[in-house]
C-alpha positions in Angstrom: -34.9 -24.0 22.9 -34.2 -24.1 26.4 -31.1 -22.0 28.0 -28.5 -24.7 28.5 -27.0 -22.8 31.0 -29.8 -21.8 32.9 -30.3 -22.0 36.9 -33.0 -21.1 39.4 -31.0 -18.7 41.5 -33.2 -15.7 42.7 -31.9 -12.1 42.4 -30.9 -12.4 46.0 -28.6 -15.3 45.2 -26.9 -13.5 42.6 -26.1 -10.5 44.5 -24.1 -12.9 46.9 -22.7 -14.3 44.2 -21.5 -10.9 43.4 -19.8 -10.8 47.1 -17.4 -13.6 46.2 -13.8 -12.2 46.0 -12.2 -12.5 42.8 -10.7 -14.0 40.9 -12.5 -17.5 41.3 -11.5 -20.6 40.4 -13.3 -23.7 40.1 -11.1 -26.5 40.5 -12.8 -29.8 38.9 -15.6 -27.4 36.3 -15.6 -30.3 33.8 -17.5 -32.5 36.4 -21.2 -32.3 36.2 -21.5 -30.3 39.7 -19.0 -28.0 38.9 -19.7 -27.0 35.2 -23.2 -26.4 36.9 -21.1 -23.6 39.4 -19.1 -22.4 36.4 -21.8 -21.5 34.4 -24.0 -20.0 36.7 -20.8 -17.7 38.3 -19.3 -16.8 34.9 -22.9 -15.5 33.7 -22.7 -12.7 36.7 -18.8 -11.4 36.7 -16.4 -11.7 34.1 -13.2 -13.4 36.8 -14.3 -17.1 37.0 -12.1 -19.8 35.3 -12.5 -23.5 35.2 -9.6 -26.2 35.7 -10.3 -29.2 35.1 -7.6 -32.2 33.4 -9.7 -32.2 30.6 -11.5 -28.8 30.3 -10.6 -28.1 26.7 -12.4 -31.2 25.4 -15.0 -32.1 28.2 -18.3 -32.1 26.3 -20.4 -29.7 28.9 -17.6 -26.8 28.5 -17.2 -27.4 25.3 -20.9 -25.9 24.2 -19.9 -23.5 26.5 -16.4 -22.6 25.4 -18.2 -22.7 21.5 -20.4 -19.5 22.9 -18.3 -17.9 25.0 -14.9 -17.1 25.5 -12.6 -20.2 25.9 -9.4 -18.0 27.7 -11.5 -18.9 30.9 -10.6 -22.6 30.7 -7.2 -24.4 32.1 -6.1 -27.6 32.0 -4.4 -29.0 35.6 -3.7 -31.8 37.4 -4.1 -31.3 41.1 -2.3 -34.4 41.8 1.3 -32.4 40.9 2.1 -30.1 42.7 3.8 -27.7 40.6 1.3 -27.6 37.5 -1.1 -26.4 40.1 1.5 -23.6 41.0 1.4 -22.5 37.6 -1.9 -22.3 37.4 -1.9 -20.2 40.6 0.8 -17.9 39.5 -1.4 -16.9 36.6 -5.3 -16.4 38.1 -4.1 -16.0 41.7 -7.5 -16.9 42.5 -8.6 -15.4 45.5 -11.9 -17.9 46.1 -11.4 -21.6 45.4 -14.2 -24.2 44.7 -12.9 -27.9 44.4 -15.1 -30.4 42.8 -12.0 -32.7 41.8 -12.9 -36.0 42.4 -12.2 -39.7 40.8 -13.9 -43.0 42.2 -17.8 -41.9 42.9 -18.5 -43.9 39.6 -18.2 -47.8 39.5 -16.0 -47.3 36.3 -13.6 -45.4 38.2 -11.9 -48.2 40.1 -8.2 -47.5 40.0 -7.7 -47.7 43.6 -3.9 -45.1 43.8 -5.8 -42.7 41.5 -8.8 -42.7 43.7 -6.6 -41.7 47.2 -4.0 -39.6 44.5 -6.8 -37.2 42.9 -9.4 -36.8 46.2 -6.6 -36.9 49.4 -3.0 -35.7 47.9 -5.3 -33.5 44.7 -6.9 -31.1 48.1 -3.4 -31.1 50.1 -1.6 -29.8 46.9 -4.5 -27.4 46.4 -4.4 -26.2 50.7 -0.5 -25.9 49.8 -0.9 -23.8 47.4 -3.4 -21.4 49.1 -0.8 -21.3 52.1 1.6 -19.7 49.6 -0.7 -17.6 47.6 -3.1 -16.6 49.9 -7.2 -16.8 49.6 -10.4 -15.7 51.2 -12.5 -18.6 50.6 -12.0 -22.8 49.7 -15.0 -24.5 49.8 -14.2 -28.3 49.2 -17.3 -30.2 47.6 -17.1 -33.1 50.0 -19.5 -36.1 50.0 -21.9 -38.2 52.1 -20.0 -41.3 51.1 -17.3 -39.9 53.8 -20.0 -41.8 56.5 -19.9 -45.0 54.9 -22.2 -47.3 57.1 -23.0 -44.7 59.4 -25.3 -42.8 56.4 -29.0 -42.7 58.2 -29.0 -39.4 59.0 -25.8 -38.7 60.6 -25.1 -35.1 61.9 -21.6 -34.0 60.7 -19.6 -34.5 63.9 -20.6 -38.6 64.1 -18.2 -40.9 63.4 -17.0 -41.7 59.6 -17.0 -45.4 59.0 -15.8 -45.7 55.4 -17.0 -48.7 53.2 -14.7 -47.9 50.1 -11.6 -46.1 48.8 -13.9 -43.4 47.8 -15.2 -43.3 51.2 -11.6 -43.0 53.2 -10.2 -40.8 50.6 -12.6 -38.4 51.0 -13.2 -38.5 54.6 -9.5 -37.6 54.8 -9.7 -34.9 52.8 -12.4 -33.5 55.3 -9.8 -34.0 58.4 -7.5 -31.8 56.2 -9.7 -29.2 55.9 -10.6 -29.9 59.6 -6.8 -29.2 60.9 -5.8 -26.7 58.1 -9.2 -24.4 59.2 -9.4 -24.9 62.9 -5.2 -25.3 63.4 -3.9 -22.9 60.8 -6.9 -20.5 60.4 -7.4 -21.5 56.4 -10.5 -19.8 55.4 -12.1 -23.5 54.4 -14.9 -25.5 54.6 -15.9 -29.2 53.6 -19.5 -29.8 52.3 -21.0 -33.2 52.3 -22.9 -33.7 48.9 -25.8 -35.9 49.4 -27.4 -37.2 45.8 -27.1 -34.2 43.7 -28.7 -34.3 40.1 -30.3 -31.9 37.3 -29.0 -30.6 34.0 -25.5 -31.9 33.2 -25.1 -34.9 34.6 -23.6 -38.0 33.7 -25.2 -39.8 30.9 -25.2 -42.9 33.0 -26.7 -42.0 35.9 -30.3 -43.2 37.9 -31.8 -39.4 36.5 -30.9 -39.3 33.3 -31.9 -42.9 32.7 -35.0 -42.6 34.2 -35.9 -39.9 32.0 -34.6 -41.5 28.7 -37.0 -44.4 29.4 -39.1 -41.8 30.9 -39.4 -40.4 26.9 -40.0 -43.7 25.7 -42.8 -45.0 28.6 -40.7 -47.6 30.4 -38.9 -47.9 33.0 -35.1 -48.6 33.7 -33.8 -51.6 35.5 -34.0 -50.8 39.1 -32.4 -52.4 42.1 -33.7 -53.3 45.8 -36.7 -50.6 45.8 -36.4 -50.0 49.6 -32.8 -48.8 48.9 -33.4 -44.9 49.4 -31.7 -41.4 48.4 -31.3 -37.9 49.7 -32.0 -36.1 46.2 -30.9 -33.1 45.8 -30.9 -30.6 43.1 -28.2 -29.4 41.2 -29.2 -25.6 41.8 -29.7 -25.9 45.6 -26.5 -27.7 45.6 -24.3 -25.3 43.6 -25.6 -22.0 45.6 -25.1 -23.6 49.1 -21.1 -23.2 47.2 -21.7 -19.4 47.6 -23.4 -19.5 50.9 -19.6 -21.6 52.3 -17.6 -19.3 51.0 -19.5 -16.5 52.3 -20.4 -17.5 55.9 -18.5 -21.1 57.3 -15.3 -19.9 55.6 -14.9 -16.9 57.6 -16.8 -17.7 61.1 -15.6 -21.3 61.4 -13.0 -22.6 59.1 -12.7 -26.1 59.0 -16.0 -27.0 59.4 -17.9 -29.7 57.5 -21.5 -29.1 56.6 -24.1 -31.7 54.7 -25.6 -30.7 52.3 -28.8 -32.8 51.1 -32.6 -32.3 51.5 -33.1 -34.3 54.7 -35.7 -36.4 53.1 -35.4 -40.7 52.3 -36.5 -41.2 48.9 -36.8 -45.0 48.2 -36.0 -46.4 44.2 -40.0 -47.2 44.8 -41.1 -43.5 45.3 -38.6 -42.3 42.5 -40.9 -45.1 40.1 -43.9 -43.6 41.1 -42.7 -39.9 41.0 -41.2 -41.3 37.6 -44.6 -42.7 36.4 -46.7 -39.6 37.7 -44.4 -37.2 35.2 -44.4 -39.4 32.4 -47.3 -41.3 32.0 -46.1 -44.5 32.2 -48.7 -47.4 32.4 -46.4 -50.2 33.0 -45.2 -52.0 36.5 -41.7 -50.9 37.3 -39.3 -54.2 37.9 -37.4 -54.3 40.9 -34.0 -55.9 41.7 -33.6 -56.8 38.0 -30.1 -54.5 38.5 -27.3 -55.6 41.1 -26.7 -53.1 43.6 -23.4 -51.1 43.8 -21.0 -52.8 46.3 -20.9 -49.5 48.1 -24.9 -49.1 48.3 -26.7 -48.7 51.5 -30.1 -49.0 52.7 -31.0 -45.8 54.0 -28.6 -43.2 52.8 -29.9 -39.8 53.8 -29.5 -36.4 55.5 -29.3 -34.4 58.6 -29.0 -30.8 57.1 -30.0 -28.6 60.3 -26.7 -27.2 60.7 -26.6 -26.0 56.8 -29.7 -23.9 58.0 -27.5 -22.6 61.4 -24.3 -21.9 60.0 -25.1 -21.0 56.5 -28.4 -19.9 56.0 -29.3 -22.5 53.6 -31.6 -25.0 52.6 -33.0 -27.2 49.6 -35.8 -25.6 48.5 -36.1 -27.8 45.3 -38.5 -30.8 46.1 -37.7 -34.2 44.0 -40.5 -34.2 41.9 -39.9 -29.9 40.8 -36.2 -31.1 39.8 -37.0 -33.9 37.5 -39.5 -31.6 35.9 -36.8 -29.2 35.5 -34.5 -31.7 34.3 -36.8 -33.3 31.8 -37.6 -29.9 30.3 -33.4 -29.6 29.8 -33.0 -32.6 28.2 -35.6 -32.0 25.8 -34.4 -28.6 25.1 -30.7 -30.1 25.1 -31.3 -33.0 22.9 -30.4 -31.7 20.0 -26.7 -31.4 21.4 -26.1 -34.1 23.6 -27.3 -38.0 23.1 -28.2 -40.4 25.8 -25.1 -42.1 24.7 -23.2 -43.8 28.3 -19.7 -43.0 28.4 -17.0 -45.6 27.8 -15.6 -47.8 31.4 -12.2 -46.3 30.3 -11.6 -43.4 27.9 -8.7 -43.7 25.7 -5.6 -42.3 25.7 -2.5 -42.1 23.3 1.0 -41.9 24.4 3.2 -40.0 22.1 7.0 -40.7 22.3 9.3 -38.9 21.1 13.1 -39.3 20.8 15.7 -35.9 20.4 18.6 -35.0 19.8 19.4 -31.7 18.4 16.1 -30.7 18.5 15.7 -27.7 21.2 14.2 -25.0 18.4 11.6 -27.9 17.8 10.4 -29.0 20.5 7.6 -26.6 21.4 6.8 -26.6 18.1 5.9 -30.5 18.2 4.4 -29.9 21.8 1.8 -27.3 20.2 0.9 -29.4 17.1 0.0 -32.5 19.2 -1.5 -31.1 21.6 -3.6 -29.3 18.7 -3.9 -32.7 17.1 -4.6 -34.7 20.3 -7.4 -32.2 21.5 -9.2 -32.4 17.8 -9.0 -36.4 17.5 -10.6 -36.0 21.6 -8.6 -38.6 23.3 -6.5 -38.1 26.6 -2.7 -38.1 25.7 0.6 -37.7 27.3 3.4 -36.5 25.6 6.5 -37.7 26.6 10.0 -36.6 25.0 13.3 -38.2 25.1 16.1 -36.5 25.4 18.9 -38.9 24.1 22.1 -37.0 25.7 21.6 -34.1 23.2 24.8 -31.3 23.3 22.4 -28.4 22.7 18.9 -27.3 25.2 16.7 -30.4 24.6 16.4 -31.0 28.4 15.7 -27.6 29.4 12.8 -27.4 26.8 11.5 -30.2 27.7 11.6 -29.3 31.4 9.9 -25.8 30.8 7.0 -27.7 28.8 6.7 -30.1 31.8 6.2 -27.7 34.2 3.5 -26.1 32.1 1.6 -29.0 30.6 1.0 -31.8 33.3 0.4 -34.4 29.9 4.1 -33.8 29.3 6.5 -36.4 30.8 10.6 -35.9 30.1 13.0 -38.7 29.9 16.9 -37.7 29.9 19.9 -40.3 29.2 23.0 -40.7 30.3 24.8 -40.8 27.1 23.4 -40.8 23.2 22.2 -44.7 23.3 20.6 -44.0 19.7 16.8 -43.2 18.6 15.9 -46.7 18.9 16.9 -46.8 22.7 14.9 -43.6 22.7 11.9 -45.1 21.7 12.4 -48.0 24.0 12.9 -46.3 26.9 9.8 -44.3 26.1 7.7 -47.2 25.6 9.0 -48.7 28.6 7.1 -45.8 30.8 4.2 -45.0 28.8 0.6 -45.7 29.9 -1.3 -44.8 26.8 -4.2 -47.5 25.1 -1.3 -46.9 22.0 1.6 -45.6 21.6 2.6 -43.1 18.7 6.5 -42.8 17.9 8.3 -39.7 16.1 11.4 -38.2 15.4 12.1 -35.0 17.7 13.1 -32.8 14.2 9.0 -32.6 13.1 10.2 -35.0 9.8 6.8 -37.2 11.5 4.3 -34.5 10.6 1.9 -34.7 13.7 -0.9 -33.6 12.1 -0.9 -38.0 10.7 -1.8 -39.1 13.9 -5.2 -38.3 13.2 -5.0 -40.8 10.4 -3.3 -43.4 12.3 -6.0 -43.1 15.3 -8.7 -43.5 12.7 -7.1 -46.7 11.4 -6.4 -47.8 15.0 -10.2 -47.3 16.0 -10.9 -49.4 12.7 -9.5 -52.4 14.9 -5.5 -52.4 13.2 -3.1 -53.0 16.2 0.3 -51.6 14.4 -0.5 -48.1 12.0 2.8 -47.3 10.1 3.8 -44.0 8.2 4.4 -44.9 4.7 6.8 -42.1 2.8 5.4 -41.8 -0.2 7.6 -38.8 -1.1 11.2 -36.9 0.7 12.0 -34.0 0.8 15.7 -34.5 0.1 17.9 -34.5 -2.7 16.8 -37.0 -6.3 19.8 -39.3 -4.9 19.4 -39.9 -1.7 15.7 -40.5 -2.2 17.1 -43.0 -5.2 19.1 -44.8 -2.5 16.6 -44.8 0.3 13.8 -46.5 -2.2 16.7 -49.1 -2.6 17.5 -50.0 0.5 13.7 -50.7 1.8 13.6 -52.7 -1.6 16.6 -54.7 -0.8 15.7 -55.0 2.9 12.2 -56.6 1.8 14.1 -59.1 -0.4 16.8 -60.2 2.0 14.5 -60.1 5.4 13.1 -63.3 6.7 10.0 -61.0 7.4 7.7 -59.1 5.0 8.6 -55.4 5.5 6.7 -52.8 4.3 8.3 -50.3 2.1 9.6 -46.9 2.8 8.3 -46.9 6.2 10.4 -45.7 9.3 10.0 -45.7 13.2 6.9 -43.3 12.8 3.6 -45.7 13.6 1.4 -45.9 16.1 1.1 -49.1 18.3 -1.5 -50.9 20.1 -0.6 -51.1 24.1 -1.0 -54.8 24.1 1.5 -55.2 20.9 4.1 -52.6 22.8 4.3 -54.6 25.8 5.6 -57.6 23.8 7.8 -55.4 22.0 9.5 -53.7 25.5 9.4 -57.8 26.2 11.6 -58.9 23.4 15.2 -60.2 25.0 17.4 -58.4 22.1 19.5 -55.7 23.0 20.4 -54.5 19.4 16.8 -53.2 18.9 15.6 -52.5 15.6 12.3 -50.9 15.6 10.5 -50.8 12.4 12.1 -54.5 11.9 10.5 -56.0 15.4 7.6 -54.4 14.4 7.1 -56.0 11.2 8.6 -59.7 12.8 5.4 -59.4 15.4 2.7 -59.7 13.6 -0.8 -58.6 14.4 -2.9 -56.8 11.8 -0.8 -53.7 10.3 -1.6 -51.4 7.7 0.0 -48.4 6.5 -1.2 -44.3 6.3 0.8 -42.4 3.0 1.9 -39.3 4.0 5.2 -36.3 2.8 7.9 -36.5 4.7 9.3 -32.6 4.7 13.3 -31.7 5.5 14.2 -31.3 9.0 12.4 -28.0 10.2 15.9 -26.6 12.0 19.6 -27.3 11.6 20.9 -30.1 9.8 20.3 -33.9 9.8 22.3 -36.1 12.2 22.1 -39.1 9.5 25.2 -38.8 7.4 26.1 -41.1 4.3 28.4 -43.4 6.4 25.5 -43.0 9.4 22.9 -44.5 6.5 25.4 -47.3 5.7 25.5 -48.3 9.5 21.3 -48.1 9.4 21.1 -50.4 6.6 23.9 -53.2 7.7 22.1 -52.9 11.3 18.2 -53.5 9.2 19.9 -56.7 7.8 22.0 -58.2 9.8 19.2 -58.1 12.2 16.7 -59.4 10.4 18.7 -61.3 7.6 20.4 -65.0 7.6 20.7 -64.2 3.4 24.6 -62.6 3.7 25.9 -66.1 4.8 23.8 -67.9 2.4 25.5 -65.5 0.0 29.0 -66.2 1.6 28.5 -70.2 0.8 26.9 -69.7 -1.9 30.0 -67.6 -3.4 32.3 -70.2 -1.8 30.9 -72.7 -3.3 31.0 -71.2 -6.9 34.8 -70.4 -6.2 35.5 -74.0 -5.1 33.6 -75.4 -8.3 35.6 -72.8 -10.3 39.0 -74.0 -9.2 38.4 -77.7 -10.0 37.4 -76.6 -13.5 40.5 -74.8 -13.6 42.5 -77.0 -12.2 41.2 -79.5 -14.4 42.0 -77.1 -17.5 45.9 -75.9 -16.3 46.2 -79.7 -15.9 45.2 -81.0 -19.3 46.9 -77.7 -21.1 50.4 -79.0 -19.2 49.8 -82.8 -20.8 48.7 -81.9 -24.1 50.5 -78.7 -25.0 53.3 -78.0 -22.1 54.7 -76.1 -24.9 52.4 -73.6 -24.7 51.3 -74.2 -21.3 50.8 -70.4 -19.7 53.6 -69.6 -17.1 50.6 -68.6 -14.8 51.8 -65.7 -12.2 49.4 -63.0 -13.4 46.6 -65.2 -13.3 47.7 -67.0 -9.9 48.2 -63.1 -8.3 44.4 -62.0 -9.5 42.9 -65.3 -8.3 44.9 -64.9 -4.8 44.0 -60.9 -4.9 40.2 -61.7 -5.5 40.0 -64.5 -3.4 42.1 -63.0 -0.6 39.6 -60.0 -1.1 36.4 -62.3 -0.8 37.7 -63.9 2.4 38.1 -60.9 4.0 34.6 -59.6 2.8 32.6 -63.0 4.4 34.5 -62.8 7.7 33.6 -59.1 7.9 30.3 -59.9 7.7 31.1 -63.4 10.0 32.1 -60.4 12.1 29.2 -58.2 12.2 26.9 -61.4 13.3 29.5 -62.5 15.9 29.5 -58.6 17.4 25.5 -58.3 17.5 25.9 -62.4 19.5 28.5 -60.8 21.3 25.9 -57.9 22.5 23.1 -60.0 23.3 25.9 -62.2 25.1 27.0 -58.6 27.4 23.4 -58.1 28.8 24.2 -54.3 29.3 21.0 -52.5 29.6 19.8 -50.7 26.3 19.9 -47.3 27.8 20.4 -45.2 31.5 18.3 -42.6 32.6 19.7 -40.5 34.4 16.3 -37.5 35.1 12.8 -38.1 34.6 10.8 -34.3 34.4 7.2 -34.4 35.1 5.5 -31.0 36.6 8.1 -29.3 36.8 9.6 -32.0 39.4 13.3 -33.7 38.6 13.6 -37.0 39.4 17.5 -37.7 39.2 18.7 -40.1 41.6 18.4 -44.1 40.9 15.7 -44.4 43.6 13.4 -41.7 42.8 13.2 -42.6 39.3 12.7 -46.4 40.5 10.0 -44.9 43.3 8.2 -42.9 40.5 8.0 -45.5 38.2 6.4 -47.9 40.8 4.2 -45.0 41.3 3.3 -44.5 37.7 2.4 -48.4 37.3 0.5 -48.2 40.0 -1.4 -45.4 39.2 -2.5 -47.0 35.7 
């Protein structure tokens, strides 16, 4: 079978390679271009490591990480600052290769991610290297940064964007401009023209073609005078080493294009296509809308590659499909033409604590173990509901570590339900999974819930079939979800608590609903949509002791129906109206006993003190319970918000004041 992490790099090549100071990183290695450079590098010397957001579960390093050793791989987000620094602080990379980029697919269309990942991504990364130092950063630029000016510009004409892509990335290159030729940063910028070969994404022009290639047909093409500067993925990922070697160091700054300086029309790539594979058939033109960004003639001056760098494409077109073809075949076995989904999908976990210090990295570890296994992007995002003991700093410490984690601090113990609220209010996940911070939710269910999810159920709930707790309390806590069921104007489903997961579109009513006395588990039955339920052991609280005491239980299960009950004043009249019934009877009786026998007619003060004791008694018992309605109409009537935050933590970064939180959660709605 045929190396899957082969290049065409001569011996030559490789000794520069060799020359690159080390450590290297390579910023953005789950991206097709840069999990081409990763491999490649990491073959020769034993200090390359990839960063990527999702480099643990991309599906090109993982066949790599399955081989080789994984300790080479980091998860980062460029876009915060600090989670970069960490990353830093622990390679202290000494060459840098960014291949971050969002927005040079039609799918990825979020226009604040596209300017966050590609402008404010390289400035955190040119931050960074100011404070740490380095001897190379080559930034993998791209021809798009030319817009309508793309018929063979030479790198100092004039950029005329036509997309966010297009702006964001030409002002990355005017970063690297000013930070090379003002502050001496040993950087360069190289404009990617259309780079292709092993690796690339499954819905691309190549990887199509040679699919229907396989089969004898032809893909749907667009306009076939629309043309490409093709270029392979080998000549592209050594020109890389050739930057950091020679532009870097003789003239920082600079920005270099890197294609092979020939058009290729969509009707030459047919005929090259039908030459390789045999294929008999007419190819059909314009049967495919063009991209709104897609230009006529889109191709490459590449002299001053060849003056500054040494370099040039030595791959033609047709050598690089053959190359290609001959991967896929060998790679088939592993990876299927199967086109990745417009949006991938991502879980929120939310989790409110209190107490809980001793378990919070604990839960962090198991769903991030859990998240990575299921495949899915995730954030994790912990509430900290006032707690006394070191919730917040835990949380903070895991936040500066982990860019997927997200910490939410109150100004005073609102309650778990408040919690969950508040995180549900701020998460972006495709669903949302809520726990208790004491691990009583094992994690490790999620798995289960995300299956049933996938299955099409918008509300998964956690279904205790079994406590670990003492025979009475588990006695008492089968009774109440019994009696719940039968007094609730709603079908509940037994024994199951806050833990669930939740479709986003069913969340965002349930953030919507009015009520300020919020009770989860009951809203989420009252709302409908197609729920199911996932069985699973509910252990003891891993550390400590439980914050539920009996009297704390009582106040759970009058809040459960009074919230979801009108049955207690049903009750009330209905006892009422027994008692009033009962009183003419006896009236009637004490009456007829005085005419008839007033002889032995009973004097009457015992009975008249028990009927005013148990009457007295049931009067005060119904206006109680008068009283617990009026108090929750009395809340809603208040309108005092269901909780305060007073810090959001997110990459290491404090957001405390009432306008930075409010400015980063504006930024966070925008950016999803």
């Amino acid at each position: 079978m045929t190396n899957l992490f082969d290049d065409i790099w001569t011996s030559t090549e490789r000794n520069e390679a060799l020359e690159l100071k080390g450590p290297i990183l390579i910023v953005g290695a789950s991206g097709f271009v840069g999990s081409k450079l990763f491999f490649s590098l990491s073959k020769l010397r034993g200090d390359v490591f990839a960063a990527s957001r999702n480099v643990l579960s991309n599906w090109r390093l993982t066949q790599y990480s399955s081989t080789r050793q994984s300790n080479q791989l980091f998860e980062v987000d460029i876009t915060q600052y600090p989670n970069l620094v960490a990353l830093f602080q622990k390679i202290k990379p000494r060459t840098v290769f960014n291949l971050s980029a969002y927005g040079a697919y039609q799918r990825q269309s979020e226009t604040h991610q596209i300017h966050q990942v590609n402008y404010i991504g390289t400035l955190n990364i040119i931050r960074a290297l100011q404070d740490f130092g380095c001897d190379a950063f080559v930034q993998a630029g791209s021809s798009s940064e030319y817009g309508r000016n793309c018929s063979e510009p030479l790198e100092y004409a004039p950029l005329q964007p036509n997309s966010d892509y297009s702006v964001s990335k030409g002002a990355a290159s005017l970063l690297l401009s000013y930070y090379g030729g003002v502050k001496q940063l040993p950087c360069a910028n190289l404009r990617l023209y259309s780079v292709f070969g092993p690796f690339e994404e499954r819905d691309r022009l190549i990887p199509r073609l040679i699919e229907n290639g396989l089969k004898g047909t032809f893909p749907p093409f667009a306009n076939r005078n629309l043309s490409r500067d093709f270029i392979y993925v080998d000549d592209c990922t050594r020109a890389f080493v050739k930057a950091a070697l020679t532009v870097c160091k003789n003239e920082p700054g600079l920005s270099i294009n890197i294609g092979s300086g020939k058009k290729i029309t969509l009707e030459e790539v047919a005929t090259v296509v039908a030459k390789i594979f045999d294929i008999k058939t007419e190819p059909k033109f314009e049967t495919m809308e063009n991209r709104k960004w897609d230009l006529a003639n889109w191709y490459s001056n590449s002299n001053l590659a060849a003056e500054k760098m040494g370099w040039r494409a030595r791959t033609s077109f047709e050598e690089g499909l053959q190359l290609t073809k001959a991967w896929e075949l060998g790679a088939s076995t592993l990876f299927s033409y199967s086109y990745p989904p417009k949006t991938s999908k991502k879980i929120s976990a939310i989790i409110a604590c209190y107490r809980d210090n001793q378990a919070i990295p604990i839960m962090h570890a198991r769903l991030t173990e859990v998240f990575r296994k299921i495949g899915c992007d995730y954030e994790i995002i912990f509430v900290n509901d006032c707690s006394p003991t070191s919730d917040e700093e835990e949380i903070h410490k895991l936040s500066l570590e982990d860019f997927h984690t997200l910490g939410i601090s109150h100004s005073r113990n609102f309650g778990s339900q408040a919690a969950f609220l508040s995180g549900l209010n701020i998460a972006t996940g495709d669903a949302m999974v809520l726990l208790d911070g004491d691990l009583q939710d094992p994690p490790e269910v999620i798995a289960e819930f995300y299956k049933k999810w996938q299955e099409g159920f918008d509300i998964v709930y956690g279904v205790r079939t079994r406590r670990e707790t003492s025979i009475g309390m588990q006695i008492l806590y089968k009774l109440f979800y019994r009696l719940f069921k039968k007094m609730s104007n709603v079908q509940i489903p037994l024994d199951a608590g806050d833990f669930s997961l939740i479709d986003q579109n069913v969340a965002k009513q349930i953030v919507n609903l009015p009520e300020k006395d919020f009770f989860l588990r009951g809203l989420r039955a009252w709302i409908g949509f197609k729920q199911t339920g996932v069985s699973y052991f509910r252990p003891e609280r891993m550390f400590g002791r439980t914050t539920n005491s009996f009297f704390k239980n009582i106040w759970w299960a009058k809040k459960a129906i009074f919230s979801f009950s009108m049955r207690p004043l049903y009750y009330i009249q209905a006892v009422g109206s027994s008692f009033f019934l009962l009183s003419i009877v006896l009236s009637l009786f004490y009456l007829g006993t005085y005419i008839l026998t007033p002889d032995v007619a009973p004097p009457g003060i015992t009975t008249i003190i028990l009927l005013i004791i148990g009457i007295g008694g049931l009067v005060l018992l119904s206006i109680s319970i008068l009283g617990d309605y009026l108090g929750k109409v009395l809340e809603e009537v208040k309108n005092r918000p269901r909780f305060i935050r007073s810090k959001i933590l997110q990459g290491g970064e404090i957001y405390q004041t009432p306008e930075k939180i409010t400015q980063f959660l504006s930024t966070l709605k925008r950016g999803n």
